[in-house]
Structures are given as structure tokens and as C-alpha cells.
C-alpha positions as a Markdown table, in Angstrom:
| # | Residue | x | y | z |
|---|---|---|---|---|
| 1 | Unk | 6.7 | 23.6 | -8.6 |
| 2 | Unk | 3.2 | 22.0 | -8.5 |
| 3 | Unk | 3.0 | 18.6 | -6.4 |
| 4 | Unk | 1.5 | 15.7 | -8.9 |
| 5 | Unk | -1.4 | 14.0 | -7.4 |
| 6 | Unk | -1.1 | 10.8 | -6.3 |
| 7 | Unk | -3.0 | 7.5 | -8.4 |
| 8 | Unk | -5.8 | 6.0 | -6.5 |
| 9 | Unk | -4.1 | 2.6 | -5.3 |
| 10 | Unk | -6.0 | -1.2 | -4.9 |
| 11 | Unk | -4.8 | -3.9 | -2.7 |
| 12 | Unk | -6.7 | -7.0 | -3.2 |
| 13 | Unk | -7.0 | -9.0 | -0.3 |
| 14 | Unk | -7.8 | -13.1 | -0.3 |
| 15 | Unk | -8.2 | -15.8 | 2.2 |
| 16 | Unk | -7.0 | -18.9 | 1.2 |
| 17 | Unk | -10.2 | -20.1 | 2.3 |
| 18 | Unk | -12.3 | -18.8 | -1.0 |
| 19 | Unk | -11.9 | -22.0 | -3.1 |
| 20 | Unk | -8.7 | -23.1 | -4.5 |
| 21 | Unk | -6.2 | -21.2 | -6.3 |
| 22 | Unk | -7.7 | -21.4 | -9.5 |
| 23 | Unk | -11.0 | -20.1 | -8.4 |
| 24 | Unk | -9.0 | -17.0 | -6.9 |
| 25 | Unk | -7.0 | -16.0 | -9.6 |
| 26 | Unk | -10.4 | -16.0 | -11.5 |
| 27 | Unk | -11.9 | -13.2 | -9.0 |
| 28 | Unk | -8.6 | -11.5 | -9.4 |
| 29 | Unk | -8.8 | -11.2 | -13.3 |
| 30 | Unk | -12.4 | -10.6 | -13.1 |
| 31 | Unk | -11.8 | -7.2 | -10.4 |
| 32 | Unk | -8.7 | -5.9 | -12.3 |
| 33 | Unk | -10.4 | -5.7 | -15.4 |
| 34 | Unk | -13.2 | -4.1 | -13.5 |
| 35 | Unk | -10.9 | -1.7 | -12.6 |
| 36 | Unk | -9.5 | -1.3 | -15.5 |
| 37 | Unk | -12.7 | -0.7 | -17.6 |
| 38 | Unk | -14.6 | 1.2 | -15.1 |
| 39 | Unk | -11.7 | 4.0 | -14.2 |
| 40 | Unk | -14.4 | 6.9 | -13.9 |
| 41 | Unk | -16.1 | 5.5 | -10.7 |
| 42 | Unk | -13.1 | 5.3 | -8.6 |
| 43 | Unk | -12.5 | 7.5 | -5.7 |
| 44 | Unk | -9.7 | 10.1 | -6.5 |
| 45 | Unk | -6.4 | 9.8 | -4.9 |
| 46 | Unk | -7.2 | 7.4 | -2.4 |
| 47 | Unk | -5.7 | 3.9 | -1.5 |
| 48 | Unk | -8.3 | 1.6 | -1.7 |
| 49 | Unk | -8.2 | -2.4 | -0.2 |
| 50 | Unk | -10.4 | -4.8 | -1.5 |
| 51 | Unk | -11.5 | -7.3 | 0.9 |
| 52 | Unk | -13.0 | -10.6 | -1.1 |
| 53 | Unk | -15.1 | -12.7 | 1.6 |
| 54 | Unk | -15.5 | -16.6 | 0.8 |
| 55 | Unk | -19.2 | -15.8 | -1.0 |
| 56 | Unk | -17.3 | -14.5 | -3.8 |
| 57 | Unk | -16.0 | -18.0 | -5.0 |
| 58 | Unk | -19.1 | -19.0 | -7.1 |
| 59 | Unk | -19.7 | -15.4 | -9.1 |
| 60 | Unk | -19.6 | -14.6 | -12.6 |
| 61 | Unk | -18.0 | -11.6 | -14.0 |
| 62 | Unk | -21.0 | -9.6 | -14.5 |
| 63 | Unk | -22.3 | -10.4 | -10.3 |
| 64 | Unk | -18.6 | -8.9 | -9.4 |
| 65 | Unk | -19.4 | -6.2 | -11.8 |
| 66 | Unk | -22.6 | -5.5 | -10.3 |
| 67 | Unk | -20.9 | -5.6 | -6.9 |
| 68 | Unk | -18.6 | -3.2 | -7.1 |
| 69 | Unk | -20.2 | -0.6 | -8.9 |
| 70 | Unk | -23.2 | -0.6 | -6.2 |
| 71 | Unk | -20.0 | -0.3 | -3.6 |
| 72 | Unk | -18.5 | 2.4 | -5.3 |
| 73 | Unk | -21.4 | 4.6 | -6.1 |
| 74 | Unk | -23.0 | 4.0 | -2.6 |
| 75 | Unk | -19.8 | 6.0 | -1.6 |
């Protein structure tokens, strides 16, 4: 019987220290529909933990876009 291959997991990680909870949820919408759209650029089977550091708190969708599409294909 052949083994199914496991997803590729993502654990987001935030310090309560990047803005208020409002400005996190923001970068959380803005990675998982990063994610979501850009499914071809993630590593295969691998669990993955996003780290988000206190700079993020200003960025735009398209900056965390940018971001994590040089991280991924620097890979």
C-alpha cells in the first residue's frame, strides 16, 4: 500500500510586541493569502514556521509578498 505524502505545514509565529492586535491579524491575512495564492513556491513536504519580527507592522500586502517570495526562492 503506497504511503501518502505528507502537506507542507506553516506555523505562524507573532510577538505581541508587533503593534496591536489589529495590526497582527492584518499580517496574518496578508501571509495566508500568500500562501494560498502562491502554492507552487513552497517547499514539498516540509513543516515550515514563519517567524514575523516587529518590522513587519508597517507593510503592505505587496512588501510581504515581495518578502516571502525572495525567502522562498533564495531556498
Amino acid at each position: 500500500m503506497p504511503v501518502a505524502s505528507a502537506p507542507t505545514r506553516f506555523c505562524l509565529r507573532f510577538s505581541r510586541r508587533i503593534g496591536n492586535a489589529v495590526c497582527r491579524n492584518r499580517i496574518k491575512r496578508y501571509l495566508r493569502e500568500f500562501l494560498r495564492t502562491h502554492k507552487k513556491v513552497w517547499p514539498k513536504q516540509a513543516a515550515v514556521v514563519i517567524k514575523v519580527k516587529s518590522s513587519a507592522a508597517g507593510l503592505n500586502y505587496r512588501q510581504v509578498a515581495d518578502a516571502m517570495t525572495a525567502h522562498f526562492h533564495d531556498e
